[in-house]
C-alpha positions in Angstrom: -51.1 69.2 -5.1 -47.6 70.8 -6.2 -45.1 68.7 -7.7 -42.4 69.4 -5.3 -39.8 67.7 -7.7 -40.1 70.4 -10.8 -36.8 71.4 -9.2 -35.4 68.4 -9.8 -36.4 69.1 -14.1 -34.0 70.5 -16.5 -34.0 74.8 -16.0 -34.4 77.1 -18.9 -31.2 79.0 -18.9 -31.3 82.8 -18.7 -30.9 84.4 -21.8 -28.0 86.9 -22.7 -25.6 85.3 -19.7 -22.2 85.4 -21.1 -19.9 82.1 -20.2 -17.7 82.0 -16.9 -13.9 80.9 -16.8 -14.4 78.4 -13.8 -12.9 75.4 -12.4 -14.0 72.3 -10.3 -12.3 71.8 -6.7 -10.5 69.1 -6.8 -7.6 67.1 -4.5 -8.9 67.4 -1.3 -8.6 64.8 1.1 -11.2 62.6 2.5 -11.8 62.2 6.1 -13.8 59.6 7.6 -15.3 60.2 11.1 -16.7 57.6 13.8 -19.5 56.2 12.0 -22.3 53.5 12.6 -23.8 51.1 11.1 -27.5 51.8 8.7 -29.5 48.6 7.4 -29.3 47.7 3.3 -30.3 44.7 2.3 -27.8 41.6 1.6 -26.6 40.5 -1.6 -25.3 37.2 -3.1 -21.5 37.0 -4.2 -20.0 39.0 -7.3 -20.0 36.8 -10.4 -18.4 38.4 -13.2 -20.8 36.7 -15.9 -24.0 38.3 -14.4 -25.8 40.6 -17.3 -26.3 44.1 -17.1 -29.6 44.8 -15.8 -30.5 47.9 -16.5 -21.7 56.4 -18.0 -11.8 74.2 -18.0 -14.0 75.7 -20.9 -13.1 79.6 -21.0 -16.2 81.2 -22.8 -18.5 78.6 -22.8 -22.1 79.6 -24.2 -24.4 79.3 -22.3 -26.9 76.4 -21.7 -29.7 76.3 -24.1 -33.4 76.5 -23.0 -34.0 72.9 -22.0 -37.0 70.6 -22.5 -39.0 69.4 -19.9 -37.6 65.9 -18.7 -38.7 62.6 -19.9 -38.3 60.8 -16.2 -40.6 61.6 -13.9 -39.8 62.1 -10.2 -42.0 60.3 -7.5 -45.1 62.4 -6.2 -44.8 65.2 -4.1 -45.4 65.0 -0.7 -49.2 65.2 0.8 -50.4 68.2 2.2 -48.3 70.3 0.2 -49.9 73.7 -1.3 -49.9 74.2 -5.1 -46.9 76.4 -6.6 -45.1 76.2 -3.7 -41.3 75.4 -3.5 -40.4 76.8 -0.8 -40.6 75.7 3.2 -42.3 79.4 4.0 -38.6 80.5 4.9 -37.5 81.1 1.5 -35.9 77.9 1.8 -36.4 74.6 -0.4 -39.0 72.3 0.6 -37.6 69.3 1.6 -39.4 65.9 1.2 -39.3 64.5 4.8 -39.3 60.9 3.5 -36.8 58.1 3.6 -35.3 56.4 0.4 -34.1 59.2 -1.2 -30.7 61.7 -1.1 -31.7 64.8 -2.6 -30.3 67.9 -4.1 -32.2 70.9 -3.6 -31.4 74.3 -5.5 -27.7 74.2 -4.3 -25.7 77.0 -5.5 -21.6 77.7 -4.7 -19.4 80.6 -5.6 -15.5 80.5 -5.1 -14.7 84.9 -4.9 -16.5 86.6 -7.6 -17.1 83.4 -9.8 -20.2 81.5 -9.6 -19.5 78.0 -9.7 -23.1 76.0 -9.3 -26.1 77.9 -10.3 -29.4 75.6 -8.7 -28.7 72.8 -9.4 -31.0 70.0 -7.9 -30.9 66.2 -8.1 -31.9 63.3 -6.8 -31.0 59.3 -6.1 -33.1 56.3 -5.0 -32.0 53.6 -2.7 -30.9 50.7 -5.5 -30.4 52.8 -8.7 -27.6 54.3 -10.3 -26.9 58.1 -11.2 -24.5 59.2 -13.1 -23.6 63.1 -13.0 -21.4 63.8 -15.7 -20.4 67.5 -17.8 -17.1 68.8 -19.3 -14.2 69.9 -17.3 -15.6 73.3 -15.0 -19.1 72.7 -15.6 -19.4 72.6 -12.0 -19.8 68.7 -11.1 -17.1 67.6 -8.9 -18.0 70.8 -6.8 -21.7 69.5 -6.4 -20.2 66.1 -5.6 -18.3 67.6 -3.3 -21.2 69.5 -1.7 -22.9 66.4 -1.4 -20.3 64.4 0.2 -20.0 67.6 2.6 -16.2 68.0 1.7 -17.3 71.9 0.8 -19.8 74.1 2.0 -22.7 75.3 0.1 -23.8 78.9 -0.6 -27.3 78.1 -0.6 -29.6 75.5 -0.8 -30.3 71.8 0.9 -29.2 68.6 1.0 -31.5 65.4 2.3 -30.7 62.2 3.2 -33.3 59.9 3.9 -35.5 63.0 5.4 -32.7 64.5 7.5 -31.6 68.3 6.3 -28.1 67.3 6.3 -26.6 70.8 4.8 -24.8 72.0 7.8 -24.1 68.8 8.9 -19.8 68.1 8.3 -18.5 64.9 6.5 -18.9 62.1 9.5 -22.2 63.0 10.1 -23.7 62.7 6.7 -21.7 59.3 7.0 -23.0 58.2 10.2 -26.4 58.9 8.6 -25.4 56.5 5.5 -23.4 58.0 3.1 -20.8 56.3 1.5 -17.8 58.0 -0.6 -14.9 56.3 -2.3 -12.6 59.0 -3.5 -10.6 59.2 -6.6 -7.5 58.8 -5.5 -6.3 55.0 -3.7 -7.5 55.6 -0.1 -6.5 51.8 1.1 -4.3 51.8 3.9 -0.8 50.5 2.1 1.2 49.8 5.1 -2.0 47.2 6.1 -3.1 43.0 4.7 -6.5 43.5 2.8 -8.1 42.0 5.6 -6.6 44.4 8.1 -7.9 47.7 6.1 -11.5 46.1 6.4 -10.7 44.7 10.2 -10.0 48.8 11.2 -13.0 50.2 10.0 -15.6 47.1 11.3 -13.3 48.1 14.6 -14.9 51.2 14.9 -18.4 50.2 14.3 -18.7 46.5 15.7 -17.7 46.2 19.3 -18.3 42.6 19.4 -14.8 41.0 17.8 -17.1 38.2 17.3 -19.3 39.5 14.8 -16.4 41.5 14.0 -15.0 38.5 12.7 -18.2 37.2 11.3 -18.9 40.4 8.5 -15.2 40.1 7.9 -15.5 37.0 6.2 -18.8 37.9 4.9 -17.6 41.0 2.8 -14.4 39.1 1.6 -16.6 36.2 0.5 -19.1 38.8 -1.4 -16.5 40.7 -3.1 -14.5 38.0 -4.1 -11.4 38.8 -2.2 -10.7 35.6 0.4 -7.7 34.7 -1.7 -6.3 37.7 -1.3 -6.7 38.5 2.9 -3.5 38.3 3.5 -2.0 40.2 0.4 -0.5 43.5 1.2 -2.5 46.3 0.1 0.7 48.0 -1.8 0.5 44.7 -4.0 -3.3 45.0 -5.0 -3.9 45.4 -8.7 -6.5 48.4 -9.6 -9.1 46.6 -10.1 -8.6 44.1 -6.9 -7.8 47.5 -5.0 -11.1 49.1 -6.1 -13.0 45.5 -4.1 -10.9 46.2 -1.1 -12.4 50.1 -1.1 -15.5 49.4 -1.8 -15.5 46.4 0.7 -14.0 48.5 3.4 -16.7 50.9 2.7 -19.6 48.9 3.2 -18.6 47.8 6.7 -20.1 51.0 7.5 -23.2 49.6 5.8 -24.2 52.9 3.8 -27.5 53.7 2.1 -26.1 55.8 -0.5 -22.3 55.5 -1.9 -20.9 58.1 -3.9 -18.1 57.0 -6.2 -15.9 59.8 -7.4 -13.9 58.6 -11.1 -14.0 55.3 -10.5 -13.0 54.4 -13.7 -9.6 56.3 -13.4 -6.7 54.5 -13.5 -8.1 51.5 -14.5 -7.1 49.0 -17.2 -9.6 48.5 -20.1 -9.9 44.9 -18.7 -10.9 45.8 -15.2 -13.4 48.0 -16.3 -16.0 45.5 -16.2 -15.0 44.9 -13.0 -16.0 48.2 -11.9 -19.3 48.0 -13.2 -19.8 44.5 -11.5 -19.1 46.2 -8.4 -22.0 49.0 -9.1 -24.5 46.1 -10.1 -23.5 44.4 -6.9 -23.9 47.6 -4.2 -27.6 48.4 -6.2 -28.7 44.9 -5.9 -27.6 45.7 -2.4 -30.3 48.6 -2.2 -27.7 51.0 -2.3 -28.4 54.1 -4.1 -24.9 55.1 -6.4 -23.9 58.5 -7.9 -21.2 58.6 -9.9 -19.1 61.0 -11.4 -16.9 60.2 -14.3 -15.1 61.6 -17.2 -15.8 57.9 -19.0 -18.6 58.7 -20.3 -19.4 55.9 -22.1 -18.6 53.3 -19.5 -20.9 55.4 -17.0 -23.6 55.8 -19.0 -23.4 52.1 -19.6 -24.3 51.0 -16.1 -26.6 54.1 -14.8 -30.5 53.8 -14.5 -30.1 57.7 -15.3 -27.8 60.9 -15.7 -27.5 64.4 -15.2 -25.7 66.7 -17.6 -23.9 69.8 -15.6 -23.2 72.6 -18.1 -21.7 76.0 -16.7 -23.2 75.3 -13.5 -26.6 74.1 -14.3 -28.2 71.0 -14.8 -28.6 70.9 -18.5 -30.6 67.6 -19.2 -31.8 64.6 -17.1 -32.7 60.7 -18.4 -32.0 57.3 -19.1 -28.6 56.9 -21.2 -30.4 56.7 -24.0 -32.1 59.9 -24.0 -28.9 61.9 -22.8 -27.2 60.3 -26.0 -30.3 62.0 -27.9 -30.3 64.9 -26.9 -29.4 67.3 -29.4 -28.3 70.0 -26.7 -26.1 67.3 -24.9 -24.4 66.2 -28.6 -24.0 69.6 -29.9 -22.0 70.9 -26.1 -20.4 67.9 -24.3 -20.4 64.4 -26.3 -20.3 65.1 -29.8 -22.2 64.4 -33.3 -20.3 60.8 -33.4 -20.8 59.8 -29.9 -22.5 56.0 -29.8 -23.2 53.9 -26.8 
């Protein structure tokens, strides 16, 4: 029986490889396609008291030869031959089994300059994943692979046992994914309730139930007081529950959340990691990429470190803080939780 997720375990890096000047895409816009609606399961109301339950280097060095990883991935698939990786078309074997969105050996080169070097990850419905790495390690363009805002080289991408690689950015949606850029994406000319009303409008033909999920997502997220408020008027944090609101009337499986913690106040930063509590008690799987380190690893069931392309390390927060690799390249000697 192979283990078909050693791909999924921190790579020895190659020895000798001298560092790469590179740089993460970055800026470019978000489109969202007609999409349809996937079951999750429901959740109960955000309360802000509920307890945690569980965060352009020139010349880099290379990433050191990394242990084998502490978490273990869920068991291959049965039937699969021993050793192999591959799908017998020099391609990665993919699981074929729902639950799970899945990174398999992606790799991405912008010219001459390789970006992502195999990089392969995965996230369960209801857990959260932070992947995190210095500026030009590479992250934001695997994000971005993910999300299907850029192309990659090589590789796969799954979703819930579909091979979504060559699929563009409304499909992957329509299949359940989720992605709340960066930048503000609310519509600022609309009411809160109107942003959330246009996107149920595509999906929910009956202006009935419509109406009905309407109410429901204001109620969840907390935002009923504030239906009416123009968008333009939202403070971040109240702007962030509109997004993420809006999002979920697409009813996603997976929701990938790109800096969510940027531009926030200290004081609404618990507010953002309510909301991540709330969509995983949702059964939504979360990735996140953040430069907060800190405040990701703070709300993640695990991380991945990206280091000049590669995955460097993989764990629970409290491991990646151990790591001696992790200290010594990206957080520091001082670096506490």
């Amino acid at each position: 029986m192979v283990d078909l997720f050693s791909m999924f375990r921190r790579r020895p890096a190659k020895r000798g490889r001298p560092g790469f000047a590179r740089q993460d895409i970055t800026a470019l816009g978000d489109s969202v396609g007609g999409l349809v609606p996937s079951p999750v399961r429901d959740a109960p109301p955000i309360a802000r008291d509920q307890p945690m339950q569980a965060p352009d280097p020139y010349g880099v060095e290379a990433p050191p030869r990394a242990r084998p990883a502490a978490p273990q991935p869920p068991q291959a698939r049965p039937g699969a031959k021993s050793g192999s990786k591959t799908n017998g078309t020099g391609g990665p074997q993919l699981l074929r089994r729902p639950g799970f969105l899945a990174v398999h050996s992606v790799e991405k080169s912008f010219g001459s300059r390789q970006v992502v070097r195999g990089v392969s990850i995965y996230v369960r419905r209801g857990e959260a994943v932070g992947l995190l790495g210095p500026n030009g390690a590479g992250k934001t363009t695997v994000f971005y692979m993910i999300t299907g805002l850029i192309k990659a080289d090589r590789g796969a991408i799954e979703l819930d046992g579909h091979d979504v690689t060559k699929l563009p950015m409304y499909q992957r949606a329509r299949l359940g994914i989720g992605y709340l850029p960066q930048e503000a994406s609310i519509f600022r000319g609309l009411t809160v309730e109107q942003n959330i009303r246009a996107v149920l409008e595509v999906v929910e033909p009956s202006r009935k139930k419509r109406e009905q999920q309407l109410d429901s997502l204001l109620d969840e997220f907390n935002i009923t007081r504030l239906r009416k408020s123009p968008s333009i008027a939202l403070s971040g944090g109240e702007r962030r529950r509109v997004e993420i609101a809006r999002a979920l009337a697409t009813r996603p499986n997976y929701m990938l959340l790109d800096e969510p913690f940027a531009g926030i106040d200290p004081i609404a930063v618990g507010d953002i990691q309510d909301l991540v509590r709330h969509l995983t008690n949702r059964g939504i799987g979360v990735l996140i990429t953040d430069h907060n380190v800190r405040e990701t690893l703070g709300l993640t069931d695990r991380a991945y470190i990206v280091y000049a392309g590669e995955i460097l390390t993989e764990g629970s927060p409290d491991e990646i803080v151990a790591d001696p690799d992790v200290r010594r390249l990206y957080l520091g000697e001082e670096f506490r939780l």
